[in-house]
N, C-alpha and C positions, 0 to 999 in steps of 0.2 A: 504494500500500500504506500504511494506517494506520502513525504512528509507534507503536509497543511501548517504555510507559514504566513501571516499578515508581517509585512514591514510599516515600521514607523520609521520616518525621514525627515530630517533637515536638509536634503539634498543639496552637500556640496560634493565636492573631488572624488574623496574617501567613499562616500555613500553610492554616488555614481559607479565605483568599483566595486562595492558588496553587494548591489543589484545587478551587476552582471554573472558574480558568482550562483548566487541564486537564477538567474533568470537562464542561465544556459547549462542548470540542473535538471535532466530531466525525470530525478527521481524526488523532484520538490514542485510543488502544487503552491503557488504565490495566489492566495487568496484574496488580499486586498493591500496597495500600498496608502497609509496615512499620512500626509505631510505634518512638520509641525516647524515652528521658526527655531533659526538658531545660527547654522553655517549662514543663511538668509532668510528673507521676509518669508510667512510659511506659505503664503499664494505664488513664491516664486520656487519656493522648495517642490509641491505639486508639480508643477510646470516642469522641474527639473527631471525630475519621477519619470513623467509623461514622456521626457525627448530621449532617457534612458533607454526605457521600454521599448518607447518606438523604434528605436534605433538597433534592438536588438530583438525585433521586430517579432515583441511579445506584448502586443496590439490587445492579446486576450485580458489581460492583467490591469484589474480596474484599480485606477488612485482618485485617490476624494483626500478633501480639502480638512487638516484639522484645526489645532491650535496656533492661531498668531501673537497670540500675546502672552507674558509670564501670568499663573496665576495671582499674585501681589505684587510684584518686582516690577522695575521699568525695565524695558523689551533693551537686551544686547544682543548683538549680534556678531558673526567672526568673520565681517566681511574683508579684513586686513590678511588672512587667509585664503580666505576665499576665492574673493573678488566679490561687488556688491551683488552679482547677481549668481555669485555661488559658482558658475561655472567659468572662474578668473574672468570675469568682464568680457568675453565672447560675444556676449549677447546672443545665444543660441536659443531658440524656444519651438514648441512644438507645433503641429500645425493647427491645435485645436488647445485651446487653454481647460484647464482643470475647474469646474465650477463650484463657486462658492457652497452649492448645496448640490447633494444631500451632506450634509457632515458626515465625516468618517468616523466620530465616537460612535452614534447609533448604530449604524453599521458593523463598527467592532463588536458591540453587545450584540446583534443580531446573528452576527456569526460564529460566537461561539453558542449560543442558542441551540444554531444548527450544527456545532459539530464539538457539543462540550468534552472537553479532557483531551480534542485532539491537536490541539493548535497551541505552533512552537510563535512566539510572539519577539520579533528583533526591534529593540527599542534605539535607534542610531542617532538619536537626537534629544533634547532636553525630553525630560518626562511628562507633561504636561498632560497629554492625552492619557497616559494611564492613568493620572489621577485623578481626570473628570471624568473617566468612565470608573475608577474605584467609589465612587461618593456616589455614583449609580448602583452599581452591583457588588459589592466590599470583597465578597468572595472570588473576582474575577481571577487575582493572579493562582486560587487554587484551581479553577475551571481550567486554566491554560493547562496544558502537555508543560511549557516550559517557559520563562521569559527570559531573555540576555538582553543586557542592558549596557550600553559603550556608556562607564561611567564609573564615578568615585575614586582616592585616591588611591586602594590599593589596600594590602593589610597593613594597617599601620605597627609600628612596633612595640612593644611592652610599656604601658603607662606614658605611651608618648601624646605629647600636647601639640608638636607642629609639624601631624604628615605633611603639609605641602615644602616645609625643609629641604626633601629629598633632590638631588641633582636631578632629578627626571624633568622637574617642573620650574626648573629656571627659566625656562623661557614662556611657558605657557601653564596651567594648572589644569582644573577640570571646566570647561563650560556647558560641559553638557549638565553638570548637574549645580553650579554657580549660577548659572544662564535662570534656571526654577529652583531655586534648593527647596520651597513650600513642597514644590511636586514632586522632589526627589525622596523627601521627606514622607511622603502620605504612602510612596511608595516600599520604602525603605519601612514600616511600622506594618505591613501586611504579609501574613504568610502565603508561600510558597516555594512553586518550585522555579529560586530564579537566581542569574547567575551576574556578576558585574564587572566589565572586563573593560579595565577604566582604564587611563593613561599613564599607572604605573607600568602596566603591562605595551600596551600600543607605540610607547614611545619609546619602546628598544627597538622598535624595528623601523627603520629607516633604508630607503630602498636606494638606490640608482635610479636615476629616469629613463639613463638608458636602459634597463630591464626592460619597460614599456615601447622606448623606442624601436628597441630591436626588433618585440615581435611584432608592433605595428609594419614595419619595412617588410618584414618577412613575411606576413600573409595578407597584409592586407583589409584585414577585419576591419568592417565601420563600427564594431566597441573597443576594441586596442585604439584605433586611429582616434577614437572621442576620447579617448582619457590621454593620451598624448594633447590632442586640443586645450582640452579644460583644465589643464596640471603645468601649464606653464609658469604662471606667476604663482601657484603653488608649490611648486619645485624650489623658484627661486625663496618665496618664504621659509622655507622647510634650509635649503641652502644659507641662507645668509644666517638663520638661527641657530641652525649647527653645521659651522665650519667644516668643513671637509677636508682633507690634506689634496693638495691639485686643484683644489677650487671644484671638486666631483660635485656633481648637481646631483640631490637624493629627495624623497618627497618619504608622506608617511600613508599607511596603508592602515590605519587607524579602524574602521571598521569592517575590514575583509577579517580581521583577526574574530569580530565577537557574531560571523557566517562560519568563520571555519571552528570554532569553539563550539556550533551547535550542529554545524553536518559532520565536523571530523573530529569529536573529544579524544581520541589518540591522539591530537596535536599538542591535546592540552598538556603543558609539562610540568602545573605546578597549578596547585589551591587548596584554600582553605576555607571553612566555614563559619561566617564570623557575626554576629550583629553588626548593624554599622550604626554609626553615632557622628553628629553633627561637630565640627570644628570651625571655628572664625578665627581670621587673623585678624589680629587688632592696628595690625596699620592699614589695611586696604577695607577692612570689612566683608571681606569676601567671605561665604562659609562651604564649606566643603561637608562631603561624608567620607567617610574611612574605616573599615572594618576594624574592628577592637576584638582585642580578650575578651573573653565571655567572663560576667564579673560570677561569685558567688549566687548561686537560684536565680540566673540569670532566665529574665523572662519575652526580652526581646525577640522577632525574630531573627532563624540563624538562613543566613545567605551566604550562596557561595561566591568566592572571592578570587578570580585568578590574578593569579602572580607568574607567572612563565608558560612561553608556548616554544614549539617546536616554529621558527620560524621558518627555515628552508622549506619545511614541510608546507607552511602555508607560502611560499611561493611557488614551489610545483602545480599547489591549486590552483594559485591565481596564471600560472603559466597555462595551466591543462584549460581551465574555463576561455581564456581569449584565443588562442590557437585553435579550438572546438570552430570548424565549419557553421555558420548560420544553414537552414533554420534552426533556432532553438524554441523549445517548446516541451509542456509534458508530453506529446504523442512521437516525440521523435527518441527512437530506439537508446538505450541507455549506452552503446556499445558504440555511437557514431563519434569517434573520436579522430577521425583521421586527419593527420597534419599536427597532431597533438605533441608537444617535445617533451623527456623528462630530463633533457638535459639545459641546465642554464648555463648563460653565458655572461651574467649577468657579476660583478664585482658582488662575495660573497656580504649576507648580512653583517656576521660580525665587525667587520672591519666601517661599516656604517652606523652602527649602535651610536647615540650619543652621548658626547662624555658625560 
């Protein structure tokens, strides 16, 4: 039986990448994608969804419109990243825009309705939408199959006060869950079965562009060739943030990891099970979450936490997914992988990790 997955999107760079992994699986059933703001405005994150799909001409794959605004918070966004319109300033849009309604929370309720306890839920952008559909249904994260969430600092360490400390996050911290901490929050107090594979983890893996560039040259794909497009001035941000010896141009692949966390847990090389608990830094006022010790008759809920993945492993995925022949689609044969490489040619991870 197909996996049944709904994506939630901010669609920028990274997200454009983890919809391709999914979308040119064709042992995964994309039941609905949700936008919400974050990487960009969330009517432009939609839109971005929309030229994804299109593009990878999985036309079937409906996206609806969710949350543009923080629940309390005033609306940021990572357009310095990005670009303002998510896809580095290209200005690429689909032929048909995403419409403001029906909203995609209902919808999410609707469908796990119809398909309770089987639906793995990928949260790749602030949390928002989960926790205006949790104030709807409170039980929703038990009804999911699963939820992973690109988010949190990470497991923080024994009695410590300032996970964002860590050299990981000198340059950037968490916004996916800074951007809503209310919704990170409503999320973070409910049980299930759900996993957080936040920027402690995401941000050792830093790639070469040229890995994209290569197989774009080599076959040709219009999804290699769009994520070479839209990864320029994200490249260069990712490069200028972390220096590279030669001046190597690297970019981050940030939410392909918490795709291959949920189709490929052999990747995972490392977690642990932890409540998370809210942290502010008292000069910026930012507040984070961060898995903790479980204290004494600790009654939080416990999530899981990754702290290390198989990286290489997740670049053969992401090699095997854009090398895979178009069409993709759930009807086309699981086994059509030809032109497929397992070998890269690509400047290995380690030597890209950031200091």
């Amino acid at each position: 039986m197909k996996r049944k997955v709904v994506v939630d999107t901010d669609t920028g760079v990274d997200d454009a990448l983890a919809l391709m992994l999914l979308a040119s699986d064709p042992e995964v059933e994309i039941l609905a994608v949700l936008s919400v703001f974050g990487n960009c405005h969330g009517d432009r994150a939609a839109d971005n969804a929309r030229y994804v799909l299109d593009t990878c001409g999985r036309q079937d794959v409906p996206v609806y419109r969710g949350s543009d605004v923080p629940l309390k918070q005033e609306l940021k966004l990572s357009s310095g990243v990005h670009g303002d319109d998510g896809f580095g300033n290209t200005g690429l849009r689909p032929a048909t825009s995403v419409p403001a309604e029906p909203n995609g929370i209902p919808i999410l309720l609707d469908l796990v309705d119809a398909h309770d306890g089987e639906i793995d839920y990928l949260a790749l952008g602030p949390q928002t939408n989960l926790a205006k559909a949790l104030r709807i249904e409170p039980r929703l994260l038990e009804r999911l199959k699963s939820t992973t969430i690109v988010g949190t600092l990470g497991p923080a360490l024994y009695n410590d006060t300032e996970p964002w400390a860590d050299r990981r996050f000198r340059v950037s911290r968490d916004p996916n869950v800074s951007f809503d901490i209310d919704a990170a929050q409503e999320v973070a107090s409910h049980e299930g079965d759900v996993t957080w594979c936040g920027p402690y983890v995401t941000r050792q893996a830093l790639v070469p562009e040229d890995f994209f560039l290569e197989i774009a040259r080599s076959t040709g794909s219009a999804p290699a060739e769009l994520i070479t497009e839209i990864s320029r001035d994200y490249a260069g941000f990712y490069s200028r943030s972390y220096g590279r010896p030669a001046h190597a141009r690297v970019m981050g692949i940030n939410d392909s990891l918490a795709v291959a966390t949920l189709l490929r847990p052999d990747l995972v090389a490392g977690s642990v099970q932890r409540p998370l608990q809210t942290f502010e830094d008292p000069e910026t006022g930012e507040r984070f979450l961060a898995g903790v010790h479980p204290v004494k008759g600790e009654t939080r809920p416990v999530h899981r936490v990754i702290f290390d993945m198989d990286f290489n492993g997740v670049l053969d995925m992401i090699e095997e997914a854009l090398r895979r022949p178009l069409p993709w689609g759930p009807d086309v044969p699981a086994d059509s992988t030809a032109g497929a490489s397992t070998t890269r040619n690509a400047t290995s991870l380690e030597s890209a990790a950031p200091a």
